[in-house]
PDB file of N, CA, C and O in Angstrom:
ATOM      1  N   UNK A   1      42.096  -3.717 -16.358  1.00  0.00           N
ATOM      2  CA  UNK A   1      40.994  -2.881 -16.791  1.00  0.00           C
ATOM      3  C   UNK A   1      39.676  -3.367 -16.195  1.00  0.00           C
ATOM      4  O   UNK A   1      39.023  -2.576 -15.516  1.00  0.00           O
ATOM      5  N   UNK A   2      39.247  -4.579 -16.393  1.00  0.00           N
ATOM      6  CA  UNK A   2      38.348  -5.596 -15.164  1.00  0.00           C
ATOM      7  C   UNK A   2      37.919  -4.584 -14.320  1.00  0.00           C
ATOM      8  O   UNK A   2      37.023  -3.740 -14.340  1.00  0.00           O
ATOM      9  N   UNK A   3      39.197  -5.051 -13.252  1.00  0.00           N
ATOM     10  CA  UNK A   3      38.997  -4.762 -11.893  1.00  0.00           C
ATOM     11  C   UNK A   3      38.768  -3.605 -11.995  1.00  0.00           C
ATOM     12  O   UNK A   3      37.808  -3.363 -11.264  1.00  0.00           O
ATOM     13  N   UNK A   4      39.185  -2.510 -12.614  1.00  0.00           N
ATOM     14  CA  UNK A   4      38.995  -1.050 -12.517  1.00  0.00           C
ATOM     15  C   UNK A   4      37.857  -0.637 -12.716  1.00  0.00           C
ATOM     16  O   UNK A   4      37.413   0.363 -12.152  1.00  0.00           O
ATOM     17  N   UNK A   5      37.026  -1.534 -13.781  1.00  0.00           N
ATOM     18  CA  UNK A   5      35.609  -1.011 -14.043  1.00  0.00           C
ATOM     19  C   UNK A   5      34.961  -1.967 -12.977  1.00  0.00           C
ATOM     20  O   UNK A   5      33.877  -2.173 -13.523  1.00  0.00           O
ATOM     21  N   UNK A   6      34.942  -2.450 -12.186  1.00  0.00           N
ATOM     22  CA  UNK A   6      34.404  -3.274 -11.271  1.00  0.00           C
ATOM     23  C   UNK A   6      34.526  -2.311  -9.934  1.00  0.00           C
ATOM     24  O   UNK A   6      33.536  -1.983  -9.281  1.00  0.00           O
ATOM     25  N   UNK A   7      35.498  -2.017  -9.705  1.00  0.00           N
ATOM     26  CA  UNK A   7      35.851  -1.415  -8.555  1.00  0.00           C
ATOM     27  C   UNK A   7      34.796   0.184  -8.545  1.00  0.00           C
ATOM     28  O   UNK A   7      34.245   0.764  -7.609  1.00  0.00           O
ATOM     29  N   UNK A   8      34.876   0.566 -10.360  1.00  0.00           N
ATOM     30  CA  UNK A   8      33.778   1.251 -10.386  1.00  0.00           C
ATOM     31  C   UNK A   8      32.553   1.207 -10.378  1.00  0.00           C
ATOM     32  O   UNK A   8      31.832   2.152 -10.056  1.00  0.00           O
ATOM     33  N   UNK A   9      32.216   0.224 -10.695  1.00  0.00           N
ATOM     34  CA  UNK A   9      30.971  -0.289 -10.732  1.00  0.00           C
ATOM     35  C   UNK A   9      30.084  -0.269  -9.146  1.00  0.00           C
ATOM     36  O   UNK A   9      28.959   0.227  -9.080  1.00  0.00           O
ATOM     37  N   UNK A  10      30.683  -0.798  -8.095  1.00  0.00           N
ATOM     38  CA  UNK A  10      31.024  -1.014  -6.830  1.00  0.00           C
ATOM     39  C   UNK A  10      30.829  -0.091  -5.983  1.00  0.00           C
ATOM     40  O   UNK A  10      30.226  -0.169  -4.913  1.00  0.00           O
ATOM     41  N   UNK A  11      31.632   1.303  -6.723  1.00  0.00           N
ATOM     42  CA  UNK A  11      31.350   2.366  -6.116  1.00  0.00           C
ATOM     43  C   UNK A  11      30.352   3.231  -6.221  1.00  0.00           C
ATOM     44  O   UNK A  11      29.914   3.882  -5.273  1.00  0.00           O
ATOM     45  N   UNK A  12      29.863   3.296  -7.596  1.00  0.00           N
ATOM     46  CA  UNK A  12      28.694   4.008  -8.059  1.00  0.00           C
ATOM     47  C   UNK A  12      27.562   2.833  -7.461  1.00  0.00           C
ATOM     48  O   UNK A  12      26.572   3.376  -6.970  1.00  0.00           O
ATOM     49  N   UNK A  13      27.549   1.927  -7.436  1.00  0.00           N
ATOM     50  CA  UNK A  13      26.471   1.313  -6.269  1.00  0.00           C
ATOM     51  C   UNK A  13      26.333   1.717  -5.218  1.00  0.00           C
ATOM     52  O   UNK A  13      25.279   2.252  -4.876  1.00  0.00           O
ATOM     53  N   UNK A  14      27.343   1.573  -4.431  1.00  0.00           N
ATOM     54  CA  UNK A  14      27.245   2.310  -3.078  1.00  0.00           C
ATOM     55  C   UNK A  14      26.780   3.543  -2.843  1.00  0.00           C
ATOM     56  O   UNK A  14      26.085   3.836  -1.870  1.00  0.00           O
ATOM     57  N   UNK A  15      27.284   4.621  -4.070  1.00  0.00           N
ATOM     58  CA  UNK A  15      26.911   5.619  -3.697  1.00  0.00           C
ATOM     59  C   UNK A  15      25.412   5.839  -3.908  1.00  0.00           C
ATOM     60  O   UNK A  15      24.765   6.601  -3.190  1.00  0.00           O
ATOM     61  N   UNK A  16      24.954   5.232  -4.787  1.00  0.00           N
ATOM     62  CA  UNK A  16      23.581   5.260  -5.182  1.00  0.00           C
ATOM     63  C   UNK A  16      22.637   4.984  -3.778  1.00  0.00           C
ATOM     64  O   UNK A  16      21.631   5.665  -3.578  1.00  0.00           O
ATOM     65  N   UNK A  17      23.014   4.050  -2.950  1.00  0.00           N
ATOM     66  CA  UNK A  17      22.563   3.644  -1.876  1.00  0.00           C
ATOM     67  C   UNK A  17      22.847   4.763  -0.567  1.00  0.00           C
ATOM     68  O   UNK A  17      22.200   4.593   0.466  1.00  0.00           O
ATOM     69  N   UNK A  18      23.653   5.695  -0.640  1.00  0.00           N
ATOM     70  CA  UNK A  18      24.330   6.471   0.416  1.00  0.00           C
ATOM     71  C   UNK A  18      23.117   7.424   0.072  1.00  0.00           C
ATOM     72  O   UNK A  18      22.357   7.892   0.919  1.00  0.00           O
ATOM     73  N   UNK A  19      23.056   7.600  -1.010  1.00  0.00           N
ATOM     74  CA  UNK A  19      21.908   8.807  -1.319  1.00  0.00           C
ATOM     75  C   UNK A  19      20.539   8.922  -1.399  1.00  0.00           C
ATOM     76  O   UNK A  19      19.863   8.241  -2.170  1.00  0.00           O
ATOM     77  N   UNK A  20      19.974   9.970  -0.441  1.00  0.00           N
ATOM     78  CA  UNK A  20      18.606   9.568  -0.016  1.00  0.00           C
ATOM     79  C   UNK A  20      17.734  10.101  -1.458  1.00  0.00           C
ATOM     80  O   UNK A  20      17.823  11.225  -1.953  1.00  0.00           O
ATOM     81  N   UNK A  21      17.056   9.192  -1.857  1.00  0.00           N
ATOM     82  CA  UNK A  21      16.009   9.290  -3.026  1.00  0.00           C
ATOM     83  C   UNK A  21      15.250  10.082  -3.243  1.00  0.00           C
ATOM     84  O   UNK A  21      14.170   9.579  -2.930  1.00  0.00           O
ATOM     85  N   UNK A  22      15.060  11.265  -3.674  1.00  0.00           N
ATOM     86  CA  UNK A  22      13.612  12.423  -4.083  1.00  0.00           C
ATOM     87  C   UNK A  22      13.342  12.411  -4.990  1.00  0.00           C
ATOM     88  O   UNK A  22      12.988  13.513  -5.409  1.00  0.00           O
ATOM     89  N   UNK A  23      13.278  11.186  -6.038  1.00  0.00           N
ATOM     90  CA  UNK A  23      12.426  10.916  -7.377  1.00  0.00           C
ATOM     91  C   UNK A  23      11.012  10.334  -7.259  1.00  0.00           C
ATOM     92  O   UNK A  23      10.799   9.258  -6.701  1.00  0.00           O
ATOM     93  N   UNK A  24      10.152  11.020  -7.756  1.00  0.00           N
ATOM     94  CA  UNK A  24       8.793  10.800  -7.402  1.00  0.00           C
ATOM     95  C   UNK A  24       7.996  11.300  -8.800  1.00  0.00           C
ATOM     96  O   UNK A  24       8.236  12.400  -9.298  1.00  0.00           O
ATOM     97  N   UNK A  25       7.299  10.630  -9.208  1.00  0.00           N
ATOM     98  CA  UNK A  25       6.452  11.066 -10.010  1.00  0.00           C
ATOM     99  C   UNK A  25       5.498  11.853  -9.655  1.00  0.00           C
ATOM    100  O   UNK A  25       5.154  11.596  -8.502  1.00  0.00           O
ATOM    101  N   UNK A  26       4.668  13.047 -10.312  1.00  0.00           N
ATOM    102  CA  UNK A  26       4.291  14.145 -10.254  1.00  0.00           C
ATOM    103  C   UNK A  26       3.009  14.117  -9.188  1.00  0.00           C
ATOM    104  O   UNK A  26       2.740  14.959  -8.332  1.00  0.00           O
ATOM    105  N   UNK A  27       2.175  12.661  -9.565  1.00  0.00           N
ATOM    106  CA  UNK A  27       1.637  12.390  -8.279  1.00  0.00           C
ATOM    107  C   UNK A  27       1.566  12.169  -6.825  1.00  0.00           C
ATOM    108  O   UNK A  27       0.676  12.593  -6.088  1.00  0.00           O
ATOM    109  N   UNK A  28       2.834  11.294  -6.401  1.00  0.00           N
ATOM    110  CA  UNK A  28       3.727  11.186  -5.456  1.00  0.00           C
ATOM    111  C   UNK A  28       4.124  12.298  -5.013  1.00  0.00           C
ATOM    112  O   UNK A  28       4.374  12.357  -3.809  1.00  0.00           O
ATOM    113  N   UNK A  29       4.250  13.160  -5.613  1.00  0.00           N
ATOM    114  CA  UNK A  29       5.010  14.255  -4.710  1.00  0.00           C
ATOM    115  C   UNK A  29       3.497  15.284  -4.513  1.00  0.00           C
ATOM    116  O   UNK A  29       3.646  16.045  -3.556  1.00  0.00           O
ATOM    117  N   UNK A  30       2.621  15.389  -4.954  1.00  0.00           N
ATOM    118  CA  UNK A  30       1.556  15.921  -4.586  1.00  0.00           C
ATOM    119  C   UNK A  30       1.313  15.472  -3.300  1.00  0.00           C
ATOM    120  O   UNK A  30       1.547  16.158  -2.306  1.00  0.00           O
ATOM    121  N   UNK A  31       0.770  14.145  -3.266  1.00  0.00           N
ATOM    122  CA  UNK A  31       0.530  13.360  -2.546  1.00  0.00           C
ATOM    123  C   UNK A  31       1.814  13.760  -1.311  1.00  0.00           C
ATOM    124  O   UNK A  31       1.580  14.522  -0.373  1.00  0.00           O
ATOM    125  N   UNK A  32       2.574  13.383  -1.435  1.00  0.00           N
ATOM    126  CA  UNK A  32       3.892  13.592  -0.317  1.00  0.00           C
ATOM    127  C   UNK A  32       3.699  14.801   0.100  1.00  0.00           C
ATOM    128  O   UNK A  32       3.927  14.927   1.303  1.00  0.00           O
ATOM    129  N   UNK A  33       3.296  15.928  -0.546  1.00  0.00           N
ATOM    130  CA  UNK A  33       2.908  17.330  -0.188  1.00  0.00           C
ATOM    131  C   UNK A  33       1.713  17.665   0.561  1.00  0.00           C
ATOM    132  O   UNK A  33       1.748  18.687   1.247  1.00  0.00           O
ATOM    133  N   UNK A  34       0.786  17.045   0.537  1.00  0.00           N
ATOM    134  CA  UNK A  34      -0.334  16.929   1.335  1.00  0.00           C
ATOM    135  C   UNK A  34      -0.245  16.113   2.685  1.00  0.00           C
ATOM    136  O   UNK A  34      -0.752  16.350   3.781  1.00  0.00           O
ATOM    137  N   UNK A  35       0.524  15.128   2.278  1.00  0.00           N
ATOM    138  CA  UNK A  35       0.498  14.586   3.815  1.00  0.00           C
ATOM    139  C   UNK A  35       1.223  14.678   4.745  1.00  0.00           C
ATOM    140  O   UNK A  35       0.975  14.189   5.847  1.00  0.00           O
ATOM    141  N   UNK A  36       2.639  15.570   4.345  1.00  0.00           N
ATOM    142  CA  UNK A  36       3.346  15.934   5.608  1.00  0.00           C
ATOM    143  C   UNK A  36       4.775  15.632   5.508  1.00  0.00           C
ATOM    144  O   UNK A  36       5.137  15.248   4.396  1.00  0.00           O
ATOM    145  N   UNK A  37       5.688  15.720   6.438  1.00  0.00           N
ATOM    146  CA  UNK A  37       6.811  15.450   6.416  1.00  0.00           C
ATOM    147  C   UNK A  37       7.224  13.949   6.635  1.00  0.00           C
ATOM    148  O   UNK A  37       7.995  13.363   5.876  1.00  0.00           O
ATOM    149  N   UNK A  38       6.392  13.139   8.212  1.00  0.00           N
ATOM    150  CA  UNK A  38       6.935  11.825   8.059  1.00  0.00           C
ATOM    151  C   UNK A  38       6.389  11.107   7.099  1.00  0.00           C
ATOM    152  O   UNK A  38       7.097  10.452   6.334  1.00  0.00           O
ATOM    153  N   UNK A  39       4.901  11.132   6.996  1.00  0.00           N
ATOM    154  CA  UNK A  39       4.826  10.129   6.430  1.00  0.00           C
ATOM    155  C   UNK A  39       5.100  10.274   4.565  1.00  0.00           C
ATOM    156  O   UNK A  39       4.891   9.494   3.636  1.00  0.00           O
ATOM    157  N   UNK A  40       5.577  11.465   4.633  1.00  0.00           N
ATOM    158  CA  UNK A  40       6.469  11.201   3.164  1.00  0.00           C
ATOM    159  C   UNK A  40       7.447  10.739   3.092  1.00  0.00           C
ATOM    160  O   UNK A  40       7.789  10.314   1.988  1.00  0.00           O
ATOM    161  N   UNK A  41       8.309  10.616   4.181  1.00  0.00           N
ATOM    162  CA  UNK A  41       9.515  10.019   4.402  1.00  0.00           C
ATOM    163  C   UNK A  41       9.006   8.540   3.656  1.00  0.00           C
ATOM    164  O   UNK A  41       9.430   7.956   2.658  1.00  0.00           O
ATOM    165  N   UNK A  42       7.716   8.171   4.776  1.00  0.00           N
ATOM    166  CA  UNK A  42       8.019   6.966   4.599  1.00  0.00           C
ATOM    167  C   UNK A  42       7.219   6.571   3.116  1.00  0.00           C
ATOM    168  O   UNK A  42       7.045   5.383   2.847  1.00  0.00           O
ATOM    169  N   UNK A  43       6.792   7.551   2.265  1.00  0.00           N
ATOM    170  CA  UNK A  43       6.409   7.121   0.920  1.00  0.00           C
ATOM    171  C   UNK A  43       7.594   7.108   0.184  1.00  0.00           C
ATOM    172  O   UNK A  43       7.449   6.382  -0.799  1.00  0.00           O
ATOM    173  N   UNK A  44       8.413   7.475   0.227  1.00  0.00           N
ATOM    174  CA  UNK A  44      10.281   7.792  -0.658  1.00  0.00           C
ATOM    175  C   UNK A  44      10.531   6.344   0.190  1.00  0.00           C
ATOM    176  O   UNK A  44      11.161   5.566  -0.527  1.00  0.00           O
ATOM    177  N   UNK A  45      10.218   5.777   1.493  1.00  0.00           N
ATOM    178  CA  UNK A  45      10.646   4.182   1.654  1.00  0.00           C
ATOM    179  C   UNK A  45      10.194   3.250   0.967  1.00  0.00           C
ATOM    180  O   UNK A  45      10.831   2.341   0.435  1.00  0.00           O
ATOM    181  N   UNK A  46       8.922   3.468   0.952  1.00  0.00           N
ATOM    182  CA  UNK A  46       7.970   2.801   0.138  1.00  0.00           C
ATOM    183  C   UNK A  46       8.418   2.541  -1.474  1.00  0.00           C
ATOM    184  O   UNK A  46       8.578   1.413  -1.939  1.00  0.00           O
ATOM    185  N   UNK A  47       8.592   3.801  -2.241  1.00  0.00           N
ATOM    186  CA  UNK A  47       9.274   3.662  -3.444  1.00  0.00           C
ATOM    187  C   UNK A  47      10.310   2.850  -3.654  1.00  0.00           C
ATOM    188  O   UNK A  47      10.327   1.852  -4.374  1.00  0.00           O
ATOM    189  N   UNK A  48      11.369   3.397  -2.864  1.00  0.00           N
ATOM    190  CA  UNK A  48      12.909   2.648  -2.741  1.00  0.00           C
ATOM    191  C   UNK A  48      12.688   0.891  -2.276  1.00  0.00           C
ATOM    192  O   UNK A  48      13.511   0.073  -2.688  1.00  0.00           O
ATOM    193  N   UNK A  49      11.335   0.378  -1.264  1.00  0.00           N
ATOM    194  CA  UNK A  49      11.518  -0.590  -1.065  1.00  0.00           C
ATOM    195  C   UNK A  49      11.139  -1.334  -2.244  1.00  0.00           C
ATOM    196  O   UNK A  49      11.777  -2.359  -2.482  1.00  0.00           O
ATOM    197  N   UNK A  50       9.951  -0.894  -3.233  1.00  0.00           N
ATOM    198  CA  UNK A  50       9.496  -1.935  -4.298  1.00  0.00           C
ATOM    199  C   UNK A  50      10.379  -1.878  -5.484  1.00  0.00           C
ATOM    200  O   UNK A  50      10.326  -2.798  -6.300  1.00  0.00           O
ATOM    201  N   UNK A  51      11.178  -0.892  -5.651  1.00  0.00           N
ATOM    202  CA  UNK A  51      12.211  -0.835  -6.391  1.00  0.00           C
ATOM    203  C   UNK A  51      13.487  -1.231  -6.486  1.00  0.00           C
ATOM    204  O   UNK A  51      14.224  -0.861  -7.400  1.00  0.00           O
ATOM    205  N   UNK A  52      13.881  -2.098  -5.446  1.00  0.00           N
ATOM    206  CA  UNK A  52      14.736  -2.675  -4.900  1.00  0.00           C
ATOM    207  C   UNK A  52      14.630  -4.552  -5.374  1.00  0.00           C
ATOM    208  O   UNK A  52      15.725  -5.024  -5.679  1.00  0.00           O
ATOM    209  N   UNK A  53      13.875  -5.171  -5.412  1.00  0.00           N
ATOM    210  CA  UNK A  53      13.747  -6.208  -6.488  1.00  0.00           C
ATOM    211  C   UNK A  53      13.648  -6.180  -7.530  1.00  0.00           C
ATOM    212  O   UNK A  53      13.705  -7.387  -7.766  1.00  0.00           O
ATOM    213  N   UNK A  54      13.472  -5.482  -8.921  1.00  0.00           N
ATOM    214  CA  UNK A  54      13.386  -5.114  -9.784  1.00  0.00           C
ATOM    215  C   UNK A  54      15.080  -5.393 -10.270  1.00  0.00           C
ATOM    216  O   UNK A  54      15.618  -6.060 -11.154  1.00  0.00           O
ATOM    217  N   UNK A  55      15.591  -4.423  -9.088  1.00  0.00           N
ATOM    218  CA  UNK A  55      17.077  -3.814  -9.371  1.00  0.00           C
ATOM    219  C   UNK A  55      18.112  -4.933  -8.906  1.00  0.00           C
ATOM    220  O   UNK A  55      19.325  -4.810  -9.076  1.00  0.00           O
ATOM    221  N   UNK A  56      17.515  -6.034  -8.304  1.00  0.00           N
ATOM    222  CA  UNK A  56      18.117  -6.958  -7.530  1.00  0.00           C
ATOM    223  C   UNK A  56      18.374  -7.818  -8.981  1.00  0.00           C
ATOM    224  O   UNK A  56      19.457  -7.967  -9.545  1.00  0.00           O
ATOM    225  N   UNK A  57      16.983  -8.361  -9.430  1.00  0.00           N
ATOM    226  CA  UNK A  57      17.543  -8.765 -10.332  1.00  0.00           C
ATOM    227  C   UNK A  57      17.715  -8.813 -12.073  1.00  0.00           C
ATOM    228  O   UNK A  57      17.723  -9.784 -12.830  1.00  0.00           O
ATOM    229  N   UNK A  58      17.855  -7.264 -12.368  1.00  0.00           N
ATOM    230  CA  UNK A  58      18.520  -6.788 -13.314  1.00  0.00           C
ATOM    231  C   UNK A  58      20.484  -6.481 -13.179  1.00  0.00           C
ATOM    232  O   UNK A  58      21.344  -6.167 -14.002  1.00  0.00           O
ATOM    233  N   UNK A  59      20.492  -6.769 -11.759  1.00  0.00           N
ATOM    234  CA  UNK A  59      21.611  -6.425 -11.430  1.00  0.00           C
ATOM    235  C   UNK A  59      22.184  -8.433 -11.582  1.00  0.00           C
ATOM    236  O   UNK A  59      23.110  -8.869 -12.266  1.00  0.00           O
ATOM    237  N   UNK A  60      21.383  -9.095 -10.828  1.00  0.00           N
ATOM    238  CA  UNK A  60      21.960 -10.750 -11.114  1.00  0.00           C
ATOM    239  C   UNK A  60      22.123 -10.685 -12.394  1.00  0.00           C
ATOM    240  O   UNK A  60      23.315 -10.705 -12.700  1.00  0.00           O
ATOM    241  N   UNK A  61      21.261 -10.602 -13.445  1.00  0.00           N
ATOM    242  CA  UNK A  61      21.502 -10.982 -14.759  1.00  0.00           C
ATOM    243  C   UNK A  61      22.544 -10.599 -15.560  1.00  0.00           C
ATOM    244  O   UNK A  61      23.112 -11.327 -16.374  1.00  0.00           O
ATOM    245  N   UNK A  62      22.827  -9.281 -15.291  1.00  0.00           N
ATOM    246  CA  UNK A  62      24.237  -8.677 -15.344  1.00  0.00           C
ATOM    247  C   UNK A  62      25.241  -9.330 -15.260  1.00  0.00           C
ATOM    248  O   UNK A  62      26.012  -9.779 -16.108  1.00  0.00           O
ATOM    249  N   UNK A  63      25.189  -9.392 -13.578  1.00  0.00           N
ATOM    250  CA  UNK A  63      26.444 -10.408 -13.206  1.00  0.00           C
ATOM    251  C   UNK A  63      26.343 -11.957 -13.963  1.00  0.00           C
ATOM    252  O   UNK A  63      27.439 -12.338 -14.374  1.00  0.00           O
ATOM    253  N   UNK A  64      25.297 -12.826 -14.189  1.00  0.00           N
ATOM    254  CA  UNK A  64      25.705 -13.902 -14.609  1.00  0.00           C
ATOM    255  C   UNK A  64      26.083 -13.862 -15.863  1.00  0.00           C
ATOM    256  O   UNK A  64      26.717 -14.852 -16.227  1.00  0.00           O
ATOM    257  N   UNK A  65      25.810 -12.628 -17.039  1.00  0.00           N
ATOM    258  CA  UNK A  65      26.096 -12.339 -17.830  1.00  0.00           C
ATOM    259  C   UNK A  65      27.463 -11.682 -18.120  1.00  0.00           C
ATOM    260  O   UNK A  65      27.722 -11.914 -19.301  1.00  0.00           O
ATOM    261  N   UNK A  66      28.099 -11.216 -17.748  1.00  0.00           N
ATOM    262  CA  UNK A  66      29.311 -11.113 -17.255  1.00  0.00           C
ATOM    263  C   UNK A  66      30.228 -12.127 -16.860  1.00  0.00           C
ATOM    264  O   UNK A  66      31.427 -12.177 -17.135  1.00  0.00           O
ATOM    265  N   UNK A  67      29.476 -13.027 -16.110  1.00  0.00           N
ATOM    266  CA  UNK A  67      30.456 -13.639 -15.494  1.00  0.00           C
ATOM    267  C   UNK A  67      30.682 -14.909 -16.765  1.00  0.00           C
ATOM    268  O   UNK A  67      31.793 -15.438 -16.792  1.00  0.00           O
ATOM    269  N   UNK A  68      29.645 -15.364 -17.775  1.00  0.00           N
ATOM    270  CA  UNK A  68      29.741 -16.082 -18.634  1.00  0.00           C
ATOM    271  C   UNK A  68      30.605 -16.107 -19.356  1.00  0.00           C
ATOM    272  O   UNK A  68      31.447 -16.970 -19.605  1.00  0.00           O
ATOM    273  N   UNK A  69      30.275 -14.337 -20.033  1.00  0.00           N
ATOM    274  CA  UNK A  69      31.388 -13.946 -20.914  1.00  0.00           C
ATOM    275  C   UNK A  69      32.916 -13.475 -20.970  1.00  0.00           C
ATOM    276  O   UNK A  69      33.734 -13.075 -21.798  1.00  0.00           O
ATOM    277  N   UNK A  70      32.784 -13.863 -19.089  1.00  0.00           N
ATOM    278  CA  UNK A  70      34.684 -13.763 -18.870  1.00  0.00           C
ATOM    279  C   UNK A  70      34.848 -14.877 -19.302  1.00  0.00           C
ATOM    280  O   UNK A  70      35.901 -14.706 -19.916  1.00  0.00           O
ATOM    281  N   UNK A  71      34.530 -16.144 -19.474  1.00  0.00           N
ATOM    282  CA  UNK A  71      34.896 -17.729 -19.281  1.00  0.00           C
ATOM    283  C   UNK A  71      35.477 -17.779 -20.597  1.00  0.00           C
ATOM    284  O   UNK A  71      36.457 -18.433 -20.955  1.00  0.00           O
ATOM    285  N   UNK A  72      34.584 -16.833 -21.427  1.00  0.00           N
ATOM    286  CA  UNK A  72      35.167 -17.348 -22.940  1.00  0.00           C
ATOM    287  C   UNK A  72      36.327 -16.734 -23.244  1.00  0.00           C
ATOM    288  O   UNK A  72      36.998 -17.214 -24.158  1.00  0.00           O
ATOM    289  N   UNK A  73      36.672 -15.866 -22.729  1.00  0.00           N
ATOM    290  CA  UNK A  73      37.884 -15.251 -22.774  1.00  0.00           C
ATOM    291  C   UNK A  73      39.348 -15.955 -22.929  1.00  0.00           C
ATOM    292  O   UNK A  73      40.365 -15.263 -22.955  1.00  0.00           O
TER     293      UNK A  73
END
């Protein structure tokens, strides 16, 4: 059962990453609307890049948390 929710876990990561991001708050996308096509691109990079440590490590704590509570098993 583990591995199965792991293997899921794994995958819904990936896919999260396969998929290009258009969440923007109401400002952001104004903003993205005024300035054009690339350089909105690169504001949806911008988002995804500062949001990407955050997620780095809410995602470690997880895992060490996890990985603790297999031991007691």
């Amino acid at each position: 059962m583990k591995k199965c929710a792991l293997i899921l876990l794994i995958t819904y990561h990936f896919s999260l990453i396969a998929y290009p991001a258009h969440a923007q708050c109401s400002i952001c996308t104004r903003t993205a609307q005024q300035l054009g096509e690339k350089p909105a691109k690169a504001l949806n990079a911008g988002i995804i890049y500062l949001a990407f440590m955050p997620m780095m490590i809410a995602g470690y704590i997880g895992y060490r948390w996890w990985k603790s509570n297999k031991s007691f098993e």
